[in-house]
LUMVEXNU-115468 format. One record per residue (C-alpha): residue in one letter; x, y, z. Coordinates in steps of 0.2 Angstrom, whole numbers, padded with zeros to 4 digits, always signed. Layout:
// residues N
AXYZ
...
// end
This chain:
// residues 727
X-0097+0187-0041
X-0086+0178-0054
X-0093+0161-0060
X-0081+0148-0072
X-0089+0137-0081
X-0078+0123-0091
X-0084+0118-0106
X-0080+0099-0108
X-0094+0091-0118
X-0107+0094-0130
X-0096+0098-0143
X-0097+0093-0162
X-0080+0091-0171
X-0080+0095-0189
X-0063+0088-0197
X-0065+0100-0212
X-0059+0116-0219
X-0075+0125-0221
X-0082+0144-0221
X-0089+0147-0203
X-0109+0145-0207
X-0106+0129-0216
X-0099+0124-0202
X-0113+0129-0189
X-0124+0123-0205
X-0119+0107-0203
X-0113+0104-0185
X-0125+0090-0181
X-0117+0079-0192
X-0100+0082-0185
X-0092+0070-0172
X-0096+0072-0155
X-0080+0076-0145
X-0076+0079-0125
X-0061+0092-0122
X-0046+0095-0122
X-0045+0086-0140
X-0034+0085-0153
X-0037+0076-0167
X-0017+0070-0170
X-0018+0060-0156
X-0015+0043-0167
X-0011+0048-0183
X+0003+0063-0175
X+0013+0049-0166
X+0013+0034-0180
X+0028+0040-0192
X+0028+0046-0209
X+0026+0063-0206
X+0008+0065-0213
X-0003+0068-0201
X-0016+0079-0204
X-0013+0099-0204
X-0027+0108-0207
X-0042+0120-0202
X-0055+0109-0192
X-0069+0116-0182
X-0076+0115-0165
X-0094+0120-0164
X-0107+0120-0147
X-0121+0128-0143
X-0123+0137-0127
X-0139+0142-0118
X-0144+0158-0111
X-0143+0152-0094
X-0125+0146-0096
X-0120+0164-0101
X-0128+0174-0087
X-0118+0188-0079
X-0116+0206-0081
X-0101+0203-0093
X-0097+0186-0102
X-0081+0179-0109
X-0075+0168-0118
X-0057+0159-0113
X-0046+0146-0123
X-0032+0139-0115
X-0024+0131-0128
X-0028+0130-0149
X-0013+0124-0159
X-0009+0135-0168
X-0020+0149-0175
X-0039+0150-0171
X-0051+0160-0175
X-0069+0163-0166
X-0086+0164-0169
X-0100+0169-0159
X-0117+0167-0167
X-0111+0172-0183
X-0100+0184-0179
X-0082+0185-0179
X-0075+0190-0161
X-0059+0183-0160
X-0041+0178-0170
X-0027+0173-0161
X-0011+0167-0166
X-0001+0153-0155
X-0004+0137-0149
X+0001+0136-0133
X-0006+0151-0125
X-0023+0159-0116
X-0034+0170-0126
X-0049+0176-0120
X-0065+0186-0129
X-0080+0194-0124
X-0097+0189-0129
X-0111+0200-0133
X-0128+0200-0141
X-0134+0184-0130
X-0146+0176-0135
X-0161+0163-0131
X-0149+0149-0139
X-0131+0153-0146
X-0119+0145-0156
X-0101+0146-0152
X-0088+0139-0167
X-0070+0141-0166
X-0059+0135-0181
X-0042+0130-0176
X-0027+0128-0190
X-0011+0118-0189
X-0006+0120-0206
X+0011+0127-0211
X+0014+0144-0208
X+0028+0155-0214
X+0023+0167-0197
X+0017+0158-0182
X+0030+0147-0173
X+0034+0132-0173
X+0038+0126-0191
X+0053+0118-0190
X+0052+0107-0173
X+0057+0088-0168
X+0040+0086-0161
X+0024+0083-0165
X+0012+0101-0170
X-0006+0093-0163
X-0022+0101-0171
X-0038+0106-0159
X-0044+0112-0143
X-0033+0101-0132
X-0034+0113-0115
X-0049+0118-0105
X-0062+0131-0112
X-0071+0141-0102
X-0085+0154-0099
X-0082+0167-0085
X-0096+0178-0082
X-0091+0194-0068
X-0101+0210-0063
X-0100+0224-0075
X-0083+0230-0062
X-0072+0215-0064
X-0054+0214-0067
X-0046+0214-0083
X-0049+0199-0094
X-0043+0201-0111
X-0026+0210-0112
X-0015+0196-0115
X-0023+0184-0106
X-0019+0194-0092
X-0024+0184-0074
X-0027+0202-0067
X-0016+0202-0056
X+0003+0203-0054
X+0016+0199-0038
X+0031+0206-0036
X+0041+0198-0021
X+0059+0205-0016
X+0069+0199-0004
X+0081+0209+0007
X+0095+0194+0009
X+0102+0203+0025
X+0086+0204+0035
X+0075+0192+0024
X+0063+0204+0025
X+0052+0204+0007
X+0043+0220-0001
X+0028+0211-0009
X+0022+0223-0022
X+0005+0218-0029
X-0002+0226-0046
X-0022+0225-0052
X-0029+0230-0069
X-0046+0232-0069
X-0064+0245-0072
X-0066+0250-0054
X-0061+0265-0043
X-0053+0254-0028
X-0048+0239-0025
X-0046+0228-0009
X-0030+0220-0009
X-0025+0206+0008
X-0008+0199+0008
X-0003+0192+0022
X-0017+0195+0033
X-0014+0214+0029
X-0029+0221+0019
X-0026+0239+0008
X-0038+0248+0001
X-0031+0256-0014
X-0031+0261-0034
X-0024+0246-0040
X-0007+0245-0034
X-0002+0243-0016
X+0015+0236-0009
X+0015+0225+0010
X+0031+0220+0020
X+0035+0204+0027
X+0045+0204+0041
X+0056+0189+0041
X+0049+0181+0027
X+0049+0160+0026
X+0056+0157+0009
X+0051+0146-0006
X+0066+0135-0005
X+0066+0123-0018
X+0062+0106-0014
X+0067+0109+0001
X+0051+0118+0007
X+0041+0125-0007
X+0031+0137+0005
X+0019+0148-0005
X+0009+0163+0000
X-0004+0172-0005
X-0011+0188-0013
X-0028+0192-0016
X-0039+0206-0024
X-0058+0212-0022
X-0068+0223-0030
X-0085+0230-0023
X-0093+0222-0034
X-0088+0206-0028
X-0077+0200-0043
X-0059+0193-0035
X-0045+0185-0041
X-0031+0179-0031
X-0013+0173-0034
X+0000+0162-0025
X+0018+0169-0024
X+0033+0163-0015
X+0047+0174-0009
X+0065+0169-0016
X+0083+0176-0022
X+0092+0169-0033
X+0110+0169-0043
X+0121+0162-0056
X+0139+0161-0054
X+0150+0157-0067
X+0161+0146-0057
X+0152+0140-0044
X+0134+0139-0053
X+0115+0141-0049
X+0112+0148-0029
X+0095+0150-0021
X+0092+0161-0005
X+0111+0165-0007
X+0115+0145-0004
X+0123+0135-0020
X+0109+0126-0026
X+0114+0113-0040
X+0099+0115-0054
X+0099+0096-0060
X+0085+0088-0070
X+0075+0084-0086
X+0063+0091-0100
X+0046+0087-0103
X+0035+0088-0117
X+0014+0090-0117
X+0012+0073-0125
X+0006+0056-0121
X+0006+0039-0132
X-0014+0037-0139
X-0020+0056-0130
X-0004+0067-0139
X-0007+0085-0128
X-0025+0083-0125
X-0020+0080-0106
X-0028+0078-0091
X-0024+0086-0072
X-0022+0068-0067
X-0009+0067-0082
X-0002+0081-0075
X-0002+0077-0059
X+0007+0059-0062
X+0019+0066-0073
X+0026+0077-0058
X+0024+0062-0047
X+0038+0053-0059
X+0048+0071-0057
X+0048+0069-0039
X+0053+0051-0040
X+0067+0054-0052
X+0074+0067-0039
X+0075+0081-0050
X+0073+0099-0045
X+0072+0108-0061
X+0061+0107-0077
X+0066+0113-0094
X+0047+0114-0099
X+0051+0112-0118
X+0048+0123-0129
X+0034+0131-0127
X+0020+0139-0114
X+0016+0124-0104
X-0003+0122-0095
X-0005+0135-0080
X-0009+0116-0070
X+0008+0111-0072
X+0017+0127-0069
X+0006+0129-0053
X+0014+0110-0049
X+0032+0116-0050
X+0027+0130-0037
X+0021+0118-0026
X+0034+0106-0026
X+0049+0118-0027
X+0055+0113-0045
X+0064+0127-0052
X+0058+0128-0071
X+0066+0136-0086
X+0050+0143-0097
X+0052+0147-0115
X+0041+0152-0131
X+0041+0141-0149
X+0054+0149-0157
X+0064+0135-0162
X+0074+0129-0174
X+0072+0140-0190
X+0071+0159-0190
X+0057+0167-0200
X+0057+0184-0206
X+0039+0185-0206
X+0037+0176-0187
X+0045+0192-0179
X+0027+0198-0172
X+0024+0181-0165
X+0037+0178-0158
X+0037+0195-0148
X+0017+0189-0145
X+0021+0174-0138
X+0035+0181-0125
X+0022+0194-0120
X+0010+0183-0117
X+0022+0169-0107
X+0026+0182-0094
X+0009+0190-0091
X+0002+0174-0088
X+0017+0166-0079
X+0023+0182-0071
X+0015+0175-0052
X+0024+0158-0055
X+0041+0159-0039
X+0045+0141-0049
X+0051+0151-0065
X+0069+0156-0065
X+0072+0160-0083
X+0066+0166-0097
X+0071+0155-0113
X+0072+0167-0129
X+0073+0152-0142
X+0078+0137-0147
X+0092+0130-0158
X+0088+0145-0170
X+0101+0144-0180
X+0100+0128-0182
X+0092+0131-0199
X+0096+0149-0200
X+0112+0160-0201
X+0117+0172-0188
X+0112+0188-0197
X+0106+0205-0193
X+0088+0202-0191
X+0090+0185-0183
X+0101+0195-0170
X+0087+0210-0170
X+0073+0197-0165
X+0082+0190-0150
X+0087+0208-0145
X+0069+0212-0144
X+0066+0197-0135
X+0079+0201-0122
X+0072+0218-0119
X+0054+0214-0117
X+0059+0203-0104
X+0069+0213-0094
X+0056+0226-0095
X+0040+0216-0092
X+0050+0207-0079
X+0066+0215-0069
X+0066+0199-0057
X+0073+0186-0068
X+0086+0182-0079
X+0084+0175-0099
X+0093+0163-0106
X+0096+0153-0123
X+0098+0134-0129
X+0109+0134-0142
X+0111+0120-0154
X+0130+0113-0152
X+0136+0119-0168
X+0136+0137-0164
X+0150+0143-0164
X+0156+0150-0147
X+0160+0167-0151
X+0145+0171-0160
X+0138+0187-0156
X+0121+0179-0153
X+0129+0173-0136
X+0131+0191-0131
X+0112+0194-0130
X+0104+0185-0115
X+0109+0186-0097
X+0115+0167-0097
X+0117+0155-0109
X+0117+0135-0112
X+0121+0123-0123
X+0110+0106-0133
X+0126+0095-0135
X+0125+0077-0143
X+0142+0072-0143
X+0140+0052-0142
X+0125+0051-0151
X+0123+0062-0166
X+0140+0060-0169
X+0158+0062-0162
X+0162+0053-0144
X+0156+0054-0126
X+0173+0064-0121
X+0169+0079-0132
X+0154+0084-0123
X+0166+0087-0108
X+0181+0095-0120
X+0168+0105-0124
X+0163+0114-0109
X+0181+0115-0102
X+0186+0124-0117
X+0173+0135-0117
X+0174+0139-0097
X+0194+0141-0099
X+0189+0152-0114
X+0175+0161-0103
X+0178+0163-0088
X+0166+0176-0083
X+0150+0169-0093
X+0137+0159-0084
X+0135+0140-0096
X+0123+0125-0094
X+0120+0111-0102
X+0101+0113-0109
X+0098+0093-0118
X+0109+0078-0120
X+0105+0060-0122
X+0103+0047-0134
X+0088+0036-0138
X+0084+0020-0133
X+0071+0003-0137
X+0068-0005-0120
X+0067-0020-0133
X+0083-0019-0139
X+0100-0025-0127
X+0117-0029-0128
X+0134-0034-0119
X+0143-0023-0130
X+0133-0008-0132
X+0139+0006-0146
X+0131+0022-0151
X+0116+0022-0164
X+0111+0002-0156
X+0096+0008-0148
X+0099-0003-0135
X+0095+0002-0116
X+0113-0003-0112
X+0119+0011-0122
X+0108+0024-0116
X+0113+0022-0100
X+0132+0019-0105
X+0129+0037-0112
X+0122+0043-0095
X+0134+0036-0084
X+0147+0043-0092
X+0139+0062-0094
X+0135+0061-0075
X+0151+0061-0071
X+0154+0076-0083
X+0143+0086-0076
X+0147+0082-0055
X+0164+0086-0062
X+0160+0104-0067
X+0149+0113-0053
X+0149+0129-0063
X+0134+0123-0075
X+0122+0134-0069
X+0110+0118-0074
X+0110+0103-0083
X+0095+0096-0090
X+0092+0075-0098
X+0084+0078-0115
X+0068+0071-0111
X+0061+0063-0095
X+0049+0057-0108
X+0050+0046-0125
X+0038+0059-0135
X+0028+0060-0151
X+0038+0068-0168
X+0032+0060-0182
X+0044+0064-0194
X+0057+0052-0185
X+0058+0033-0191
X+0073+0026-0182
X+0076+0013-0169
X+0064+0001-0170
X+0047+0015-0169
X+0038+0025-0180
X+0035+0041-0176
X+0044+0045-0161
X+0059+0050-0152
X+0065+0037-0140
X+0076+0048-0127
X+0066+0047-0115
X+0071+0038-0098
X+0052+0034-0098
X+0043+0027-0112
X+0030+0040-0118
X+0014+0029-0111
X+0024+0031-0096
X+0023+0013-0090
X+0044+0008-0091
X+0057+0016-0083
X+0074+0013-0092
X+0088+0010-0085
X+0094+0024-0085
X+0079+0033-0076
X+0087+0023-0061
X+0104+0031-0064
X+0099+0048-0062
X+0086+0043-0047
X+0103+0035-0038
X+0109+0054-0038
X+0096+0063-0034
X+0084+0054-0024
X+0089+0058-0005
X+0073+0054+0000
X+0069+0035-0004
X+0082+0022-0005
X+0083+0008-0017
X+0091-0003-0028
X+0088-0007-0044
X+0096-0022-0056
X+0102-0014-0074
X+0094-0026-0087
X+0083-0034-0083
X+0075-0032-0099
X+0091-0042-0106
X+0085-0060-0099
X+0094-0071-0115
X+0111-0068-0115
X+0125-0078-0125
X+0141-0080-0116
X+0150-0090-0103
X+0151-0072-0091
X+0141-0059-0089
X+0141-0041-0083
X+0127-0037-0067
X+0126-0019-0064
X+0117-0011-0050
X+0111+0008-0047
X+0108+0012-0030
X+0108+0026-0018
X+0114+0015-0004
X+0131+0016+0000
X+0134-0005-0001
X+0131-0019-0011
X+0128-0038-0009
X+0122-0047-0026
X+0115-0064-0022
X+0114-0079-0039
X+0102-0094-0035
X+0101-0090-0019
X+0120-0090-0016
X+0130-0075-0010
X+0141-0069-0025
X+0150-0052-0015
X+0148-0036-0010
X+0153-0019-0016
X+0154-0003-0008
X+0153+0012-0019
X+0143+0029-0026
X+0126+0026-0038
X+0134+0012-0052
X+0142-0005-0043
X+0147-0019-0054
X+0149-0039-0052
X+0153-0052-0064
X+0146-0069-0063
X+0144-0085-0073
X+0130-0092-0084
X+0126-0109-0086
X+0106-0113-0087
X+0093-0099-0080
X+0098-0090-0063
X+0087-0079-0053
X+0097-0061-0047
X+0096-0052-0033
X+0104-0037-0026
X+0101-0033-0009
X+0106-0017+0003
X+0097-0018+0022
X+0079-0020+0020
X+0080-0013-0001
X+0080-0025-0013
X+0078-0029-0032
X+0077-0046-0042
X+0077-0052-0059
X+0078-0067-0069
X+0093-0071-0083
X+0098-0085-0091
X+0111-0091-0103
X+0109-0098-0123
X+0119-0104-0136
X+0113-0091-0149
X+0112-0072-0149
X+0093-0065-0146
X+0091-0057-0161
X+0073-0049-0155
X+0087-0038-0144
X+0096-0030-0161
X+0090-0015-0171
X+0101-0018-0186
X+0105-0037-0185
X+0115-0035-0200
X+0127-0022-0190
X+0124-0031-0173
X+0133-0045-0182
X+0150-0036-0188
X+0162-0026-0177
X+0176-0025-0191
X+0170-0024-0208
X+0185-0021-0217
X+0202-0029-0216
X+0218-0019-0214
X+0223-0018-0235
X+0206-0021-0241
X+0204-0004-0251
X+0216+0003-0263
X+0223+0018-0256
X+0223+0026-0275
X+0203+0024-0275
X+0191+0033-0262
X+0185+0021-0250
X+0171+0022-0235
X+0188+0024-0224
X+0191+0042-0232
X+0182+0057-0222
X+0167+0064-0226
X+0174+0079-0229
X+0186+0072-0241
X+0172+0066-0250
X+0165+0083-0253
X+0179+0087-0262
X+0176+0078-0276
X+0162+0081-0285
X+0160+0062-0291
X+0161+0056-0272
X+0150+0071-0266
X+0136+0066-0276
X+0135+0051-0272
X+0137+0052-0254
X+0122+0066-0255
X+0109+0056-0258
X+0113+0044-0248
X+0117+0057-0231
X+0098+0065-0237
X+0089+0048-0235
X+0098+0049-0218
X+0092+0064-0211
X+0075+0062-0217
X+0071+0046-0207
X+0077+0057-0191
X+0063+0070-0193
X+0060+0089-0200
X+0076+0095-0190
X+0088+0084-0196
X+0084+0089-0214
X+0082+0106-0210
X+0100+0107-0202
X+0110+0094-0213
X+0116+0112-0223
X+0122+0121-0210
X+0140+0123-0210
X+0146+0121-0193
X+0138+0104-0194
X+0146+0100-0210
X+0164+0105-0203
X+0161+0092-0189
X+0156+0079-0200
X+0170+0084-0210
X+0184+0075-0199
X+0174+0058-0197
X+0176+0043-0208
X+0161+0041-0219
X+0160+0021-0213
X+0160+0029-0195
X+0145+0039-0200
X+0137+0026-0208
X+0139+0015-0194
X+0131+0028-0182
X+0117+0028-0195
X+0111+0010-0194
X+0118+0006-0212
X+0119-0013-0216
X+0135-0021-0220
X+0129-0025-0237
X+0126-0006-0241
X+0144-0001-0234
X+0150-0013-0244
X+0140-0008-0261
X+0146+0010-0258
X+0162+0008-0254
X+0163-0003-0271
X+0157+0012-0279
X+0169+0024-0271
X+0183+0011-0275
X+0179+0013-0295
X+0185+0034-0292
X+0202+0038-0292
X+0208+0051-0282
// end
């Protein structure tokens, strides 16, 4: 029989990068630590881009007793990002890559036995990621475990192999599904049961499922089950779902042959004070804030995410998009990794009927020209998923200064697109120029629209809301508008809100917080909802209707009038001030009234038995606890018409005219660099790349500045500067 035994506690954490029997040595003196830990999870998420990379140790000792079994191994499910590991003083194990299983036998038990795996975090010019808006956290932070099975048992170690493969395919005329079921292992049969069938075979066997009850979505996640016995007793099992699927690329994303719209969020593995050391209860809550939000697809960014989560996705029919680290910044030397890392996704996910896609990278050329070996890797990739998996399709996110004819496009089966057109820079109408150039260009090509959004301060508010404000208002501004892009365009194949959750980089100083990105429609201790979370929980939700008041948050407010927005999933209405009925509104999701302030007023917004109330109230003088850059917040025009000599340079001239000069260019270069530095790794990594230059190229430098949270008083000293240079 197989016994699993997790290894939680008596651990000793040894922050130090030491040779292995120093460590062991002196173990004792080490912190004692319960997993899954990592020990960036305060100094990873408080800005400044210093927290500690480096080798630290993990050392426990392990009784005889809690290794017995005919054979004994060892499994890590996750160690970020290269780990290396020791069993009473021997070296049995290195792995490279943080974010999937490894496993390794142990031999040579012992009365008593020390286990001691070092894990490194450090920068590496071969394991992926390097170059990543996101936090890299050091240390065991998934479960460890001992599995002990008879001396016939299935295969353990082969890429962290579960043992067992399902291969579901449906017959969309007759809905009849061939369930081919595949077993590695040291036996000479093995006794496989789907179904309430039972075979007795080598290790492959193939059942038929008459009229088969599909895994539909979120619709009805229904999930069967295969399961594998040796004689010995060892068995593993593995739940499967029978589904079809397609991508059209006018109509979109289909499941079971029905057009099934793919619209939903991302998620990263991190939470404020635990960074990725999760919990299943973290898991669990984090899904539970999916199904509230409506959505029934993930974009589990950008790596392997824990089996428990993927295993949540089955269950309640969200349609996931799974990818491996390769993000940002191509590396010669990461080729083997990167290959690793695809292998292992798939083996270990294979089983999963949530998965849809395979992701290839990230944004890789971010950072990194198109070139022949860039190319070669992704070709690779591509290959080694369509021959470890022939089911499913693969896809790319590609950063939105790719050019659109760029052979890199040409590789996977599908592709999408990260736009941040109202945000990073340019306005909110070029994200939907954008895709109707390239679907009038492309007909035939499957697009989707893998991040957008724009960060947001619950702290921060304002009647006017502009881009780079950091204000709620904005944020949800934003989201209204590409909300309506995207129910305007049904052939994205799917569309996915960059991120469900505010998340840990700690390269990023911007907006109020240190440390973190803020794009989340929940904050990242997962206790406020933005507005905007509402917005997308209007569309999506069918299941629980509600209205919910947009700012409440924004409770001092100073002016005669005032804007009350509510989102709602209701098909009507009525606002209520003080008690008093103001009107009613009938409409879709966003419906907007207008009332008068004049001392403190209590809100509400009522449809049937749903209902929502805040509290708002008007004074004399603007809140300035509500505005990032008080500075900015205080100036809409900074410069009068005539102002600047149209001899000189000026702030008014485009960036790209100030490039042309080499007295404006440097100037302007330091002060750009400083810019990108405060908005993490990525930015500084991708300031150089050309397509982003060209953008930037046709902008005003004081409109870039503006987006960059510049004061007034540093516009104006620059553009003194630039006025002293003829042209």
């Amino acid at each position: 029989m197989r016994k699993i035994t997790v290894l939680k506690d008596g651990w000793k954490f040894l922050k130090a990068d030491i040779p292995a029997e120093t460590a062991v040595k002196y173990a004792a003196q080490g912190e004692d630590v319960v997993l899954p830990h990592t020990w960036n999870a305060k100094d990873g998420q408080d800005g400044g881009n210093d927290y500690h990379r480096g080798t630290c140790w993990y050392v426990r000792t392990l009784s005889k007793e809690e290794l017995a079994g005919d054979r004994v191994f060892l499994e890590i499910n996750g160690a970020n990002h290269t780990a290396e590991v020791w069993f009473n003083g021997v070296q049995i194990a290195h792995h490279e890559g943080g974010y999937s299983t490894f496993r390794a036998e142990l031999t040579d038990i012992q009365d008593e036995n020390v286990l001691a795996v070092s894990v490194n975090n450090a920068d590496s010019d071969r394991v992926y990621p390097q170059k990543a808006d996101f936090t890299f956290y050091g240390g065991l932070y998934r479960e460890v475990r001992i599995i002990a099975v008879p001396e016939e048992h299935f295969e353990l170690l082969k890429d962290g192999t579960p043992g067992i493969k399902v291969t579901p395919v449906v017959d969309p005329e007759t809905g009849t599904a061939e369930v081919t079921v595949e077993t590695w292992h040291n036996a000479e049969s093995v006794e496989i049961t789907v179904n309430g069938e039972t075979k007795h075979v080598q290790n492959k066997a193939v059942f038929t499922i008459p009229h088969a009850h599909l895994w539909d979505g979120v619709n009805d996640p229904y999930l069967y089950t295969a399961e594998a016995k040796l004689a010995s007793g060892d068995a593993v099992s593995a739940r499967f779902g029978c589904r079809y699927y397609r991508c059209d690329p006018e109509k979109g994303f289909f499941l079971n042959g029905k057009s099934y719209p793919l619209r939903g969020v991302s998620r990263h593995q991190d939470r404020a004070g635990k960074g990725n050391a999760l919990s299943i209860e973290d898991h669990r809550s984090d899904m539970e804030i999916i199904k509230e939000i409506g959505a029934n697809t993930v974009r589990l960014a950008h790596y392997q995410h824990a089996q428990e989560f993927y295993d949540l996705c089955d269950e309640n029919g969200i349609v996931v998009w799974a990818e491996i680290p390769y993000i940002t910044m191509h590396m010669k030397n990461g080729r083997e990794n990167t290959v690793q890392a695809m292998r292992e996704l798939i083996t270990q996910c294979y089983n999963h009927p949530s998965i849809a896609v395979w992701g290839l990278s990230n944004e890789i050329t971010a950072a990194s020209a198109v070139d022949e070996d860039l190319l070669e890797n992704h070709r690779i990739l591509n290959d080694l998923c369509h021959h470890m998996d022939s089911t499913r399709l693969t896809t790319m996110a590609n950063v939105f200064m790719l050019e659109t004819d760029s052979p890199i496009l040409d590789i996977p089966d599908i592709n999408s697109y990260n736009l941040y057109f109202g945000w990073y820079l340019g306005d909110l109408d070029q994200n939907d120029e954008f895709f109707d150039e390239y679907h009038a260009k492309y007909p035939d090509r499957v697009i989707g629209f893998s991040e957008y959004g724009a960060d947001a301060n619950p702290a921060f508010h304002s009647s006017r809301p502009e881009r780079s404000d950091y204000t709620e208002e904005y944020q949800a501004l934003y989201h209204e508008h590409i909300w309506k892009m995207i129910e305007d365009r049904p052939y994205l194949w799917a569309t996915h809100v960059w991120n469900l959750f505010d998340f840990a980089a700690d390269g990023r100083d911007e907006g109020g917080k240190h440390g973190e990105n803020q794009k989340g429609l929940v904050t990242m201790d997962r206790r406020t909802r933005k507005d905007a979370f509402y917005l997308y929980k209007a569309a999506w939700n069918k299941q629980e209707k509600f209205v919910h008041l947009y700012g409440r948050r924004y409770e001092n407010r100073a002016e005669d009038t005032t804007e009350i927005k509510v989102y709602s999933n209701c098909d009507t209405v009525t606002l209520f001030v003080d008690g008093k009925e103001i009107g009613t509104k009938n409409g879709h999701l966003v419906f907007t009234f207008r009332i008068d302030l004049n001392g403190e007023h209590e809100v509400r917004a009522v449809s049937g038995e749903y209902t929502d109330t805040m509290t708002i109230r008007r004074v004399s003088e603007p809140d300035e606890s509500y505005i990032f850059n008080k500075a900015a917040g205080q100036v809409t025009n900074w410069f009068d018409a005539g102002e600047n000599d149209p001899a000189c340079f000026s702030v008014e001239d485009t960036y790209g005219e100030l490039l042309g000069n080499e007295q404006t260019k440097a100037i302007i270069s330091g002060m750009m660099e400083k810019g990108a530095s405060e908005r993490g790794d990525v930015a500084a990594a991708v300031k150089d790349n050309p397509a982003l230059i060209r953008m930037m190229s046709r902008m005003t430098m004081l409109s870039l500045l503006k987006q960059g949270g510049a004061d007034e008083e540093s516009v104006r000293q620059l553009n003194r500067i630039l006025q002293g240079i003829r042209k």
